[in-house]
Phi, psi and omega in degrees: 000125183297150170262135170316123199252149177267105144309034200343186176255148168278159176341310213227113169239159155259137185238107129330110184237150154192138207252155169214193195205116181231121176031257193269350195251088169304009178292158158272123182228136200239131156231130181242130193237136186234134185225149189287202193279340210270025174065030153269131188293108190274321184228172140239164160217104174224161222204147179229171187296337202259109179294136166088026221246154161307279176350301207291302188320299173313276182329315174303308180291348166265358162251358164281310193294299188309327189274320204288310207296318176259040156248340171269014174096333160335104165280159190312313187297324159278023131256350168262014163271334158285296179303314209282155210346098174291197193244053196214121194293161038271157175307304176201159206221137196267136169232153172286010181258098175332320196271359166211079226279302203227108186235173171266266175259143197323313182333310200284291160357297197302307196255010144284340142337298188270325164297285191311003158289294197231344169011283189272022163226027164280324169328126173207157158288016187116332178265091171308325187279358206255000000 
């Protein structure tokens, strides 16, 4: 079995911030996508206002994980086919974004957000950078 190779992101990136808001989770939730030169999502970052909160922690450590998983090459489509609307409260939620009206939980927001972002350039044979 070949061993999985990490692409890193190069020295010099583009970074995508976009920030929301979902229903009842008055939090500022920042999702920041760091991308390779070809506009494949290399990293995430997402962050809600309340510094030091579980929630905040949690998030960091599921967005480290999300970036290893699209630096081995995983594509964006198996993992927002796994994430997107999970089970998790609040049961469903209004979000200010018109193109995604009705989400469950912040996950879901993030990986319906990144296919409709990068969906149709995420596809790789395994070289996320390719």
């Amino acid at each position: 079995m070949p061993e999985a190779q990490r692409t890193p992101l190069p020295g010099k990136q583009l970074a995508h911030t976009h920030c929301f808001n979902i229903g009842v989770i008055a939090e500022y939730i920042t999702l920041t996508v760091v991308t390779y030169p070809n506009d494949k999502p290399g990293s995430v970052f997402i962050t809600i206002n309340k510094n030091g909160s579980i929630v905040n922690g949690l998030l960091a450590y599921f967005s480290e994980a999300v970036t290893l998983l699209l630096q081995y090459g995983v594509p964006l489509s198996v993992l927002a086919s796994e994430f997107k609307r999970v089970q998790l409260g609040p049961r469903c939620s209004t979000s200010e974004n018109p193109a995604l009206p009705v989400v469950k939980p912040i996950i879901d927001y993030v990986f319906q957000w990144l296919e409709t972002r990068f969906g149709d350039t995420s596809e790789s044979d395994g070289d996320p950078a390719a």
